[in-house]
PQR file with spaces between the fields and no chain letter, atoms N, CA, C, O and H, PARSE charges and radii, in Angstrom:
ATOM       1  N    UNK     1       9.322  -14.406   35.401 -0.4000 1.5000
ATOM       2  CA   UNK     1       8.749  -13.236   34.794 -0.0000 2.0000
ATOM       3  C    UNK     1       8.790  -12.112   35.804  0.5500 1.7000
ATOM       4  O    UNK     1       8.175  -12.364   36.840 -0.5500 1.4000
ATOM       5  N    UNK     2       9.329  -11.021   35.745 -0.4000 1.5000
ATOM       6  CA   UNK     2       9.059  -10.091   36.288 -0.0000 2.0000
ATOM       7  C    UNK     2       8.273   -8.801   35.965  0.5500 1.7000
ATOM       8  O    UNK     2       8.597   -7.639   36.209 -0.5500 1.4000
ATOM       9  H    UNK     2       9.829  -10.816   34.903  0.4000 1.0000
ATOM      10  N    UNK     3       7.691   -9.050   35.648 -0.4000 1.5000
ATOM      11  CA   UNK     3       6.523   -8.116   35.606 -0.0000 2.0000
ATOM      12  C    UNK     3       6.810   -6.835   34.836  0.5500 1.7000
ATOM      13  O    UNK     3       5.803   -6.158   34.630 -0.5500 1.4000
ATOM      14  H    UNK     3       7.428   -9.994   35.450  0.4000 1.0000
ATOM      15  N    UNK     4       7.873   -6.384   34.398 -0.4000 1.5000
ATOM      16  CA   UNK     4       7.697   -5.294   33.680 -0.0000 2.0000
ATOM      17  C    UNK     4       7.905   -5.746   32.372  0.5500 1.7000
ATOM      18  O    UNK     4       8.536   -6.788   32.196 -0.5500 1.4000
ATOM      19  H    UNK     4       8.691   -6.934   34.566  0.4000 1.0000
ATOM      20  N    UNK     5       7.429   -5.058   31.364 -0.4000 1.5000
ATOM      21  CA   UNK     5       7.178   -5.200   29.806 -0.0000 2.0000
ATOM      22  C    UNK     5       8.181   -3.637   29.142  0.5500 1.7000
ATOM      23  O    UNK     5       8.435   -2.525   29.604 -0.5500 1.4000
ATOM      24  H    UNK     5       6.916   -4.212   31.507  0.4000 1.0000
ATOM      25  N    UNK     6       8.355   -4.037   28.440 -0.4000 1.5000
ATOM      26  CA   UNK     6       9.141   -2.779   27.781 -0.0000 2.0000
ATOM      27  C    UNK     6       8.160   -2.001   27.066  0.5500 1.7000
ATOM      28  O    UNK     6       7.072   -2.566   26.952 -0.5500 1.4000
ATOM      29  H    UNK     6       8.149   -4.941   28.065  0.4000 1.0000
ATOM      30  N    UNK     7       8.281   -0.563   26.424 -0.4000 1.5000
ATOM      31  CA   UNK     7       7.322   -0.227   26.139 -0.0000 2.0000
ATOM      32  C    UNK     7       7.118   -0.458   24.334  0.5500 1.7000
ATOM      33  O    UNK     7       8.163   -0.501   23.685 -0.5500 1.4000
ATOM      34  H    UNK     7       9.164   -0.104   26.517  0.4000 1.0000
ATOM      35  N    UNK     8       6.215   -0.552   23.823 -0.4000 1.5000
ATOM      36  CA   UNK     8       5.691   -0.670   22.453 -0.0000 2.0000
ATOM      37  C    UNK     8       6.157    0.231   21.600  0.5500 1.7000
ATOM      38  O    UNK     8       5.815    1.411   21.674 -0.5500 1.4000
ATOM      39  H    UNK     8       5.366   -0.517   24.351  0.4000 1.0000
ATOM      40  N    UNK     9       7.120   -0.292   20.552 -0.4000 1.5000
ATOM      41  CA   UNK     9       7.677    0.438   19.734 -0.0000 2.0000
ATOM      42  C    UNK     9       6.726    1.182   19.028  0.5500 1.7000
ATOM      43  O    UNK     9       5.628    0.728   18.708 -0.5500 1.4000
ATOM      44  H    UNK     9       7.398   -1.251   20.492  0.4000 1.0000
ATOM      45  N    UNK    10       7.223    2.613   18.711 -0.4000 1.5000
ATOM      46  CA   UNK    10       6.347    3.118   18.183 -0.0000 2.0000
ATOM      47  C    UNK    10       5.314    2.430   16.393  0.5500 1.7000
ATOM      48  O    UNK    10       5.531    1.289   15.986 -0.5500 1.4000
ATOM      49  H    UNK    10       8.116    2.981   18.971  0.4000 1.0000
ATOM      50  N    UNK    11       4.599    3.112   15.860 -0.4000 1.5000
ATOM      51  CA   UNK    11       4.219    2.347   14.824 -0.0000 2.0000
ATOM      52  C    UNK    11       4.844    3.520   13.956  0.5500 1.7000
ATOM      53  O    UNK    11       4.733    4.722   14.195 -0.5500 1.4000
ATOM      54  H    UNK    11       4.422    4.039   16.190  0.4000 1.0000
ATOM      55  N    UNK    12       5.654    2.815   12.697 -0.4000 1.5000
ATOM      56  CA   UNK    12       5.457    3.587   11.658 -0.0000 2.0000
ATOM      57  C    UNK    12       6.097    2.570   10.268  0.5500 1.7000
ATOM      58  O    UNK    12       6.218    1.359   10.450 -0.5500 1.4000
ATOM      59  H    UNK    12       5.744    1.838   12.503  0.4000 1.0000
ATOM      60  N    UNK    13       6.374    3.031    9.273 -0.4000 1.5000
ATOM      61  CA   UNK    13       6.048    2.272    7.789 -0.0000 2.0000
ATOM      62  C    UNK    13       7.500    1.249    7.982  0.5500 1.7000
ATOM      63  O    UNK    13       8.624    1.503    8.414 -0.5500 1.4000
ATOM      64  H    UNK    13       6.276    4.015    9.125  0.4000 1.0000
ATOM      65  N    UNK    14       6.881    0.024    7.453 -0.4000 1.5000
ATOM      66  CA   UNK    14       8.055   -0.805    8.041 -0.0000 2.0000
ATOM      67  C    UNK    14       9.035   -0.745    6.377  0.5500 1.7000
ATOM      68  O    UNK    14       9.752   -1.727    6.178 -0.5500 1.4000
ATOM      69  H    UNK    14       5.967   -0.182    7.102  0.4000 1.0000
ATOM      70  N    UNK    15       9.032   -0.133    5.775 -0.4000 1.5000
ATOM      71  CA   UNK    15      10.169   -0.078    4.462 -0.0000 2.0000
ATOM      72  C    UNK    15      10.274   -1.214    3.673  0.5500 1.7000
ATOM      73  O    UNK    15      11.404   -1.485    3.268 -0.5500 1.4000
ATOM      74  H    UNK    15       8.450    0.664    5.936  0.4000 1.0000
ATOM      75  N    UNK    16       9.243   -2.027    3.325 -0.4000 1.5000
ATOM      76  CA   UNK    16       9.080   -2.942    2.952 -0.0000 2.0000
ATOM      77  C    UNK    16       9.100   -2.969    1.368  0.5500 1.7000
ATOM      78  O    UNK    16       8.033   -2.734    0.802 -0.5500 1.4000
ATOM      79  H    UNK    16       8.325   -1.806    3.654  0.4000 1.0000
ATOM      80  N    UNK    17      10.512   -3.305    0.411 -0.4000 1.5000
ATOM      81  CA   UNK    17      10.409   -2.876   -1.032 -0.0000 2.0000
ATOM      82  C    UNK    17       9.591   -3.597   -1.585  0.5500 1.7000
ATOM      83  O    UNK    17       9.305   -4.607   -0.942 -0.5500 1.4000
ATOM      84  H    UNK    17      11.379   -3.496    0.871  0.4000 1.0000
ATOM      85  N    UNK    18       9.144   -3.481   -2.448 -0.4000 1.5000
ATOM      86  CA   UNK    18       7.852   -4.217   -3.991 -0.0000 2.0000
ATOM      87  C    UNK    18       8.652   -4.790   -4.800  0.5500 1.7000
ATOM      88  O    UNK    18       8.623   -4.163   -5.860 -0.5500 1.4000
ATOM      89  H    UNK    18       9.376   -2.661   -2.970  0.4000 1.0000
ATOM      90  N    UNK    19       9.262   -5.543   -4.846 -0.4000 1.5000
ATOM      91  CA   UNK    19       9.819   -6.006   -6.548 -0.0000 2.0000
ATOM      92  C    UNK    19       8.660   -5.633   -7.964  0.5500 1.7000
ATOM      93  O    UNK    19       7.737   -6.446   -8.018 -0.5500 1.4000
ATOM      94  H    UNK    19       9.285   -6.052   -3.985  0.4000 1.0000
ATOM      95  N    UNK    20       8.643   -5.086   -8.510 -0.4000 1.5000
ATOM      96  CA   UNK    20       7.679   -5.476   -9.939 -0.0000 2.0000
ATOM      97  C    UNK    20       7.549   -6.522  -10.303  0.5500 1.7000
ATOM      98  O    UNK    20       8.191   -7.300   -9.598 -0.5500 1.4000
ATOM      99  H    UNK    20       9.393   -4.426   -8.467  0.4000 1.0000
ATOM     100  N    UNK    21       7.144   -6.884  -10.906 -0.4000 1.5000
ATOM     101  CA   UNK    21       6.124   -8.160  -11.383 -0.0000 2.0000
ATOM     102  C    UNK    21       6.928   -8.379  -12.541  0.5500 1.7000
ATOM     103  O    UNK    21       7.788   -9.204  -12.846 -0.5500 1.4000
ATOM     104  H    UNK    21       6.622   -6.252  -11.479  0.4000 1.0000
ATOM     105  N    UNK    22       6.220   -7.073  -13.278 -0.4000 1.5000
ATOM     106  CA   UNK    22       6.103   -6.981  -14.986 -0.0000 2.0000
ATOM     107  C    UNK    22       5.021   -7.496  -15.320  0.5500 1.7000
ATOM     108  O    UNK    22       4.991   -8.206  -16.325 -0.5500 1.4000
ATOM     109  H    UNK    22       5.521   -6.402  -13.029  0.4000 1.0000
ATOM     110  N    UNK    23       3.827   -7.258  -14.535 -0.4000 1.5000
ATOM     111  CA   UNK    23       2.592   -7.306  -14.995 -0.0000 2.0000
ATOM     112  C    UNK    23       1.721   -6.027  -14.792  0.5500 1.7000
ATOM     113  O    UNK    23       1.422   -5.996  -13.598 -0.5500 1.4000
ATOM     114  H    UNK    23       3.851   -6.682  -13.718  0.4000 1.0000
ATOM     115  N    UNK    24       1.095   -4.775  -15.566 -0.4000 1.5000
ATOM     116  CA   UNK    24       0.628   -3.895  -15.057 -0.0000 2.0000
ATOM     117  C    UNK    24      -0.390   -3.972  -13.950  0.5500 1.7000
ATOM     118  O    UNK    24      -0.312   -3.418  -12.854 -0.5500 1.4000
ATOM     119  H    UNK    24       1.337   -4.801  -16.536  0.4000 1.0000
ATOM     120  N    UNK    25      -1.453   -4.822  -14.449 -0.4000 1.5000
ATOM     121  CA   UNK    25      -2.386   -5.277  -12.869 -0.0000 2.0000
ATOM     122  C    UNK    25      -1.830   -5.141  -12.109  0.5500 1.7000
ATOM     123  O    UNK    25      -1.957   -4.296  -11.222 -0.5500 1.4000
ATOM     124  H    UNK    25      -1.515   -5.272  -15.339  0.4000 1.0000
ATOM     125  N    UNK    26      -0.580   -6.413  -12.309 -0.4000 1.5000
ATOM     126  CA   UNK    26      -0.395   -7.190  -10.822 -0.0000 2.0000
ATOM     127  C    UNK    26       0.700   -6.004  -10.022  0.5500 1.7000
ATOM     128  O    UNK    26       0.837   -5.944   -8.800 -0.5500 1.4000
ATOM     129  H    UNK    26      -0.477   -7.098  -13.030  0.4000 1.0000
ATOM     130  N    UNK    27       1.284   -5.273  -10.839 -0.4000 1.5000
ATOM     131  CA   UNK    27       2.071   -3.847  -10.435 -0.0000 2.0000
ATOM     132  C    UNK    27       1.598   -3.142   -9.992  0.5500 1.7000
ATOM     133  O    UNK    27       2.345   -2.513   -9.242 -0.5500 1.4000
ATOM     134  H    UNK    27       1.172   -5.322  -11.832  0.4000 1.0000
ATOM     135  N    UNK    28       0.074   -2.612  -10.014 -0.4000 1.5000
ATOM     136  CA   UNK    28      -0.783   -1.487   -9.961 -0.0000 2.0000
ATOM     137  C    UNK    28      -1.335   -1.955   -8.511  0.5500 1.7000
ATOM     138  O    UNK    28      -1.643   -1.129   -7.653 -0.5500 1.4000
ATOM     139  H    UNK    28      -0.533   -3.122  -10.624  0.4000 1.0000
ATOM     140  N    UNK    29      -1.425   -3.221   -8.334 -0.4000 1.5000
ATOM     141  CA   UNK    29      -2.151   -3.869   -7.090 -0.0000 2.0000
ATOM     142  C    UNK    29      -0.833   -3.454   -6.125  0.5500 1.7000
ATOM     143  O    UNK    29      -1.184   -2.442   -5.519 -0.5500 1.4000
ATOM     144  H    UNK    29      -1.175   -3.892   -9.032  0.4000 1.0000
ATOM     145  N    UNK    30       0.159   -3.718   -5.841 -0.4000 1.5000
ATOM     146  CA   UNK    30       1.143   -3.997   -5.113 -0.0000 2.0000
ATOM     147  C    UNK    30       1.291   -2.564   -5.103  0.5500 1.7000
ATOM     148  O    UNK    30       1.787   -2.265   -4.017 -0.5500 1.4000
ATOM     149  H    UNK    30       0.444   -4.541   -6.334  0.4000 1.0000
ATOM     150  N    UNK    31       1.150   -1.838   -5.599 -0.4000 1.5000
ATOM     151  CA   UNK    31       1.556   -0.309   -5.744 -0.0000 2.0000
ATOM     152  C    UNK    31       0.689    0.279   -4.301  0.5500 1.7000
ATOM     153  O    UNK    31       1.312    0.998   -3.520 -0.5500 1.4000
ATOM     154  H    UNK    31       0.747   -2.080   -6.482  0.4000 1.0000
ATOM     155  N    UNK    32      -0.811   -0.087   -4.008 -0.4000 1.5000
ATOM     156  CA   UNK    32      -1.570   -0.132   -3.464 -0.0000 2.0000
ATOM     157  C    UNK    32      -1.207   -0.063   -2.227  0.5500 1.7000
ATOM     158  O    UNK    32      -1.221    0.898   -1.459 -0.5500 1.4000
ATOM     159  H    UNK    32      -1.317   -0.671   -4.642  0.4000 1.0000
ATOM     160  N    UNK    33      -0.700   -1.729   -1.988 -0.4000 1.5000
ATOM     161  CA   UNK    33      -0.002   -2.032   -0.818 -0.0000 2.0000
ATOM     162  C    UNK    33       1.030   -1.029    0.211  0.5500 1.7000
ATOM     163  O    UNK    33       1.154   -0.727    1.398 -0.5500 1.4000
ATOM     164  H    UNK    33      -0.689   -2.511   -2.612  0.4000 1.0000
ATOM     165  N    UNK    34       1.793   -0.694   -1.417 -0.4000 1.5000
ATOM     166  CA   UNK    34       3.130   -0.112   -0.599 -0.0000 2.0000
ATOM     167  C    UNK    34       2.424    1.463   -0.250  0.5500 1.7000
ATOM     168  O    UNK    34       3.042    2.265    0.450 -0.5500 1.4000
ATOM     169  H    UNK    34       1.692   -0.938   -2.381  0.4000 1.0000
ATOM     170  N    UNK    35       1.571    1.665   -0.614 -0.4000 1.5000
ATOM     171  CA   UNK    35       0.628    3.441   -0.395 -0.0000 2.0000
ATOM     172  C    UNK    35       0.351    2.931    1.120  0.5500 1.7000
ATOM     173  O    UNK    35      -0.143    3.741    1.904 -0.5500 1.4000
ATOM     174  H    UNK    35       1.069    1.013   -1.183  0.4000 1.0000
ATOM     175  N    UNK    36       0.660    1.575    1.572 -0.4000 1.5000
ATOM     176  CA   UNK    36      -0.331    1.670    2.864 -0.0000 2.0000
ATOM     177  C    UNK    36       0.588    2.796    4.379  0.5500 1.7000
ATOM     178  O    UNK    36       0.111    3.642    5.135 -0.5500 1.4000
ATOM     179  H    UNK    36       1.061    0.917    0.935  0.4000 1.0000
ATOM     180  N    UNK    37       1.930    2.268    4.250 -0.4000 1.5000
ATOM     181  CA   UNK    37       2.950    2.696    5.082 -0.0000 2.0000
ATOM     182  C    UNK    37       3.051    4.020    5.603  0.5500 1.7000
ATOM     183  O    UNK    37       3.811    4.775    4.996 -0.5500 1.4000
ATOM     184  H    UNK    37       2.318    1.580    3.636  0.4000 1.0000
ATOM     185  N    UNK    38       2.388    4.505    6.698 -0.4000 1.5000
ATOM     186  CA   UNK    38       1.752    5.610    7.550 -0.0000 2.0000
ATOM     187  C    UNK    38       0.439    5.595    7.547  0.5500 1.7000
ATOM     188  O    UNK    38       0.074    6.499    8.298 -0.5500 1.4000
ATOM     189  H    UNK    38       1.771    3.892    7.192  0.4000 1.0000
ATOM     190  N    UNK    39      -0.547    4.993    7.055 -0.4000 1.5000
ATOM     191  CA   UNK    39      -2.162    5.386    6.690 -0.0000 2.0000
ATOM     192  C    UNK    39      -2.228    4.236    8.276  0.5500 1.7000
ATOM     193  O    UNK    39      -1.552    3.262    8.606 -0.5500 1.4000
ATOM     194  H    UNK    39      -0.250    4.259    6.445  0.4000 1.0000
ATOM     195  N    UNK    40      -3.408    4.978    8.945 -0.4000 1.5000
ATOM     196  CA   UNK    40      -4.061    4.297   10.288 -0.0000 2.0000
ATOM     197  C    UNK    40      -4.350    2.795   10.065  0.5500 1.7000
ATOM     198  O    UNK    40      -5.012    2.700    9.031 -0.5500 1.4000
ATOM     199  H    UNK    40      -3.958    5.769    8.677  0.4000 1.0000
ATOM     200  N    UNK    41      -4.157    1.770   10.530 -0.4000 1.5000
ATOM     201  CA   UNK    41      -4.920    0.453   10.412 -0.0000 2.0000
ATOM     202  C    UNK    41      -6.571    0.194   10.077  0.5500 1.7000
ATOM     203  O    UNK    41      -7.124   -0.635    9.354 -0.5500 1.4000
ATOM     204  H    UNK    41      -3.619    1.847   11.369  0.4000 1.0000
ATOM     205  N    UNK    42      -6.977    1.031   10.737 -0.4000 1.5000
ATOM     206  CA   UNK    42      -8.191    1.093   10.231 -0.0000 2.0000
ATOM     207  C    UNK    42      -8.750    1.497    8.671  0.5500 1.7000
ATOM     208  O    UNK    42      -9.950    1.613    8.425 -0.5500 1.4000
ATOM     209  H    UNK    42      -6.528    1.704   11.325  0.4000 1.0000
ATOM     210  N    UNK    43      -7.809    1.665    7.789 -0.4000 1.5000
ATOM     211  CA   UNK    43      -7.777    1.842    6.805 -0.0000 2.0000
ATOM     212  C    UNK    43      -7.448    1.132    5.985  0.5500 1.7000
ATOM     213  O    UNK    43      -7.689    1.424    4.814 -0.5500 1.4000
ATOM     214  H    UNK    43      -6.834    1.571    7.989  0.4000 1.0000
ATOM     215  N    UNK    44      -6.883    0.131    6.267 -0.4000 1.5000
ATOM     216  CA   UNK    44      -5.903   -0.577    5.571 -0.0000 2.0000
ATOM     217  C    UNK    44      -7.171   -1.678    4.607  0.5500 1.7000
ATOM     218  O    UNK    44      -7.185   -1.877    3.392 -0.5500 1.4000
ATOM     219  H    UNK    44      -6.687   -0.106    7.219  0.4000 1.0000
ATOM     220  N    UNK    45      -8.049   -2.186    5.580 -0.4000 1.5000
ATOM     221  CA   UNK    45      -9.103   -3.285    5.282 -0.0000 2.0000
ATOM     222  C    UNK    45      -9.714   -3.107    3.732  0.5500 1.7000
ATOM     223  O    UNK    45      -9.996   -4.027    2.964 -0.5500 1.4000
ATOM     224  H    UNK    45      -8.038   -2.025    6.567  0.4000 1.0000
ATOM     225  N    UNK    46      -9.840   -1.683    3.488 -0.4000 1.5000
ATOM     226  CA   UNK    46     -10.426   -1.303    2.100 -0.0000 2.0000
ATOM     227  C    UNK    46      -9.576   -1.200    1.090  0.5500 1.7000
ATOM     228  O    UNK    46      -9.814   -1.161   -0.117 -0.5500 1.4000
ATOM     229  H    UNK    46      -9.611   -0.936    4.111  0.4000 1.0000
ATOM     230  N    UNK    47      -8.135   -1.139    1.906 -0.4000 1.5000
ATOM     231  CA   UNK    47      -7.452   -0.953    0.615 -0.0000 2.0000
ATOM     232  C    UNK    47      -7.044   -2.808    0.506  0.5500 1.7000
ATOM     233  O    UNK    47      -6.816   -3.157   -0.653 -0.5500 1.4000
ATOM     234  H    UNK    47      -7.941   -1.171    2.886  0.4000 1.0000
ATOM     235  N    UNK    48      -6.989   -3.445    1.101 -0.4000 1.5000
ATOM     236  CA   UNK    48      -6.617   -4.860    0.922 -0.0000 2.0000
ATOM     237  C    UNK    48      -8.064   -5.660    0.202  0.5500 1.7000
ATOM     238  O    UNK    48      -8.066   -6.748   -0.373 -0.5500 1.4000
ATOM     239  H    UNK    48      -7.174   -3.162    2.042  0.4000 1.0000
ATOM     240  N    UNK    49      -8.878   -5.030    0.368 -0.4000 1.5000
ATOM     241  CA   UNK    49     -10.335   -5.660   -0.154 -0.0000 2.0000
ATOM     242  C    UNK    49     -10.020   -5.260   -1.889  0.5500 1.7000
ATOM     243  O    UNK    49     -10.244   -6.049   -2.806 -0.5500 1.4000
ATOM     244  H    UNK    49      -8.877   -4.146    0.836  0.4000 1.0000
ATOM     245  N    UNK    50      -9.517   -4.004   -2.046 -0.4000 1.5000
ATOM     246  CA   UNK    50      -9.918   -3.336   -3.324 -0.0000 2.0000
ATOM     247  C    UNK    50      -8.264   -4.575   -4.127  0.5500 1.7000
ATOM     248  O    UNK    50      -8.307   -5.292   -5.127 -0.5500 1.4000
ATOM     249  H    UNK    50      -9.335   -3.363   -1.300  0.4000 1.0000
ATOM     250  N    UNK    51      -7.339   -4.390   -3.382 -0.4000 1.5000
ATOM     251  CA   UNK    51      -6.383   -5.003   -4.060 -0.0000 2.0000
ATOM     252  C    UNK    51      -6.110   -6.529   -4.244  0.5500 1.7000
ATOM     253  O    UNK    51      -5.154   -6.985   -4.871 -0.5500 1.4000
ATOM     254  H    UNK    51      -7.304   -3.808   -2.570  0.4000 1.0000
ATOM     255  N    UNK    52      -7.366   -7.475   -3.426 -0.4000 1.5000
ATOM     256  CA   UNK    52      -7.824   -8.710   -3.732 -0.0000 2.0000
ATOM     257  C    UNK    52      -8.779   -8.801   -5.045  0.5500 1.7000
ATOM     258  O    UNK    52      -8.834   -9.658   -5.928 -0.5500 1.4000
ATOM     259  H    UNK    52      -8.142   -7.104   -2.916  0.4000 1.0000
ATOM     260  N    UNK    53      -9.488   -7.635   -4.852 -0.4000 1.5000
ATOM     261  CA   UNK    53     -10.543   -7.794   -5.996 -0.0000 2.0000
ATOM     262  C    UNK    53      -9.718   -7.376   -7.616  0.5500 1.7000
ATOM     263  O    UNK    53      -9.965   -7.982   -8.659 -0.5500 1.4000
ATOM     264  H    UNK    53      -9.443   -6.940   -4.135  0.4000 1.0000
ATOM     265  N    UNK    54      -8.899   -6.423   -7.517 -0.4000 1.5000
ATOM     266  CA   UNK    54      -7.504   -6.487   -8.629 -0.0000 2.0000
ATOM     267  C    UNK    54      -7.450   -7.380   -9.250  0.5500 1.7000
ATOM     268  O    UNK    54      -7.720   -7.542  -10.440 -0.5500 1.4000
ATOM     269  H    UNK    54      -8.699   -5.931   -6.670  0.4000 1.0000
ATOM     270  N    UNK    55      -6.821   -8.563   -7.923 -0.4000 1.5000
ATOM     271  CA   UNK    55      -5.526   -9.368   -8.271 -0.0000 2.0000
ATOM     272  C    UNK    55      -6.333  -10.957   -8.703  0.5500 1.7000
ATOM     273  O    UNK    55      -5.808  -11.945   -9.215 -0.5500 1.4000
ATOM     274  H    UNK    55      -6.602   -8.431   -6.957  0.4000 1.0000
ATOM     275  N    UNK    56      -8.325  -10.671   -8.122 -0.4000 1.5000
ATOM     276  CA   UNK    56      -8.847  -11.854   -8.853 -0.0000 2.0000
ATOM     277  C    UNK    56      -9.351  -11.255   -9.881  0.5500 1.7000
ATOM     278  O    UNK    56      -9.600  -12.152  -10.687 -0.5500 1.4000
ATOM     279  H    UNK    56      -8.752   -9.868   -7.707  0.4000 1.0000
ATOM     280  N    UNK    57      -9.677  -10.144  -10.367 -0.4000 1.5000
ATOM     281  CA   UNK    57      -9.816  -10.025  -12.094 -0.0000 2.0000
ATOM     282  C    UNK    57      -8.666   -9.854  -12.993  0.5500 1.7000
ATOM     283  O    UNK    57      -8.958   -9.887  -14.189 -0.5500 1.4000
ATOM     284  H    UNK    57      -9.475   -9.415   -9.712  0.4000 1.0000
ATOM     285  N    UNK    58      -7.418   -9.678  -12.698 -0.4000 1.5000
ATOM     286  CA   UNK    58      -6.375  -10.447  -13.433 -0.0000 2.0000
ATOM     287  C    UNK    58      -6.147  -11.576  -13.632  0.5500 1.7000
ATOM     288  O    UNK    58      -5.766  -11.955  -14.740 -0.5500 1.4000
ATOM     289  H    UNK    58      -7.181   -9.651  -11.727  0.4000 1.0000
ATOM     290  N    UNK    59      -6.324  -12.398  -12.611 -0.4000 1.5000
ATOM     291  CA   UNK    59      -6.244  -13.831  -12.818 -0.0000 2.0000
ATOM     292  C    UNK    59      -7.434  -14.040  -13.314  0.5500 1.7000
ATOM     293  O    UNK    59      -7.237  -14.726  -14.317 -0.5500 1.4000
ATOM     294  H    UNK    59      -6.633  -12.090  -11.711  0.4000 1.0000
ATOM     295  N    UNK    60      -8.816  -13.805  -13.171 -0.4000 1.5000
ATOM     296  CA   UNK    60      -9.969  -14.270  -14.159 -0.0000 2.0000
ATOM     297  C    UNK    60      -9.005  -13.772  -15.533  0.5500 1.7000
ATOM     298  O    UNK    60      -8.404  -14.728  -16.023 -0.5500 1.4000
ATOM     299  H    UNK    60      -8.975  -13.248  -12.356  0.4000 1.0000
ATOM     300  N    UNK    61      -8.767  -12.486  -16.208 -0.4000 1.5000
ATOM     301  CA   UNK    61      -8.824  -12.036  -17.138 -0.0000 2.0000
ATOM     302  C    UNK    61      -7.675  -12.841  -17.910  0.5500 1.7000
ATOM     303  O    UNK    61      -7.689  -12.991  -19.132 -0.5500 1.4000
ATOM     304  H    UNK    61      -9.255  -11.710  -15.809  0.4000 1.0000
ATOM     305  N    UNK    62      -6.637  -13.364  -17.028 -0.4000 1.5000
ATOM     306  CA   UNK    62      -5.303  -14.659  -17.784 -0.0000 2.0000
ATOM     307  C    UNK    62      -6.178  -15.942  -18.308  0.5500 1.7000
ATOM     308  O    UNK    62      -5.983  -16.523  -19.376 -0.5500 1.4000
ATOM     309  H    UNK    62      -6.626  -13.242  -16.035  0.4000 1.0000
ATOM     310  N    UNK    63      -7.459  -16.355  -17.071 -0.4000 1.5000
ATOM     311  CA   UNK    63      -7.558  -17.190  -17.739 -0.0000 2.0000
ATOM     312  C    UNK    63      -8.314  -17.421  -18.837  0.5500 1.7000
ATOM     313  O    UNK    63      -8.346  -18.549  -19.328 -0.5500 1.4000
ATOM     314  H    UNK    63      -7.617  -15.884  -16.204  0.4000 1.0000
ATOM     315  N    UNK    64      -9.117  -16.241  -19.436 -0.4000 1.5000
ATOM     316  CA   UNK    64      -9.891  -15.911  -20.493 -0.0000 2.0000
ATOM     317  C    UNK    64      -9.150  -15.828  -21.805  0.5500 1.7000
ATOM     318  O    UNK    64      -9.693  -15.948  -22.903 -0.5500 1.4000
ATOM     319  H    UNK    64      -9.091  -15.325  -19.037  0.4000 1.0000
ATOM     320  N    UNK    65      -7.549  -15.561  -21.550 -0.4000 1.5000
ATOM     321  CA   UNK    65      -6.925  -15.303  -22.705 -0.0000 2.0000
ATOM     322  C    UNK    65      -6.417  -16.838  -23.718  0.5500 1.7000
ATOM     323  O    UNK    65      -5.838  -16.703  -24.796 -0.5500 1.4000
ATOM     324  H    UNK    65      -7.108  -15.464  -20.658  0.4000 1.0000
């Protein structure tokens, strides 16, 4: 090991595509996701909380049908 480290790539939106679903929920949730790409990390936690809570009242709401 020699001791030097390279430096830390910068941060920015890693281009990560969504396929659709073809479910509006489950589209609307993932839509969420992809809004995250530039927003600070510290941000991210509320939007992943709000798009868990989505993606379990769709699945409650499938299995009601």
């Amino acid at each position: 090991m020699s001791g030097t480290s390279e430096p830390a790539a910068p941060a920015g939106p890693l281009g990560v595509e969504l396929v659709p679903t073809g479910h509006p929920g489950v589209d609307a949730g993932l839509a969420r996701l992809e809004a995250l790409d530039g927003v600070p990390a510290e941000a991210h936690v509320a939007v992943y909380e709000d798009v868990h809570q989505r993606l379990a009242d769709t699945l409650a709401a499938l299995d009601q049908e």
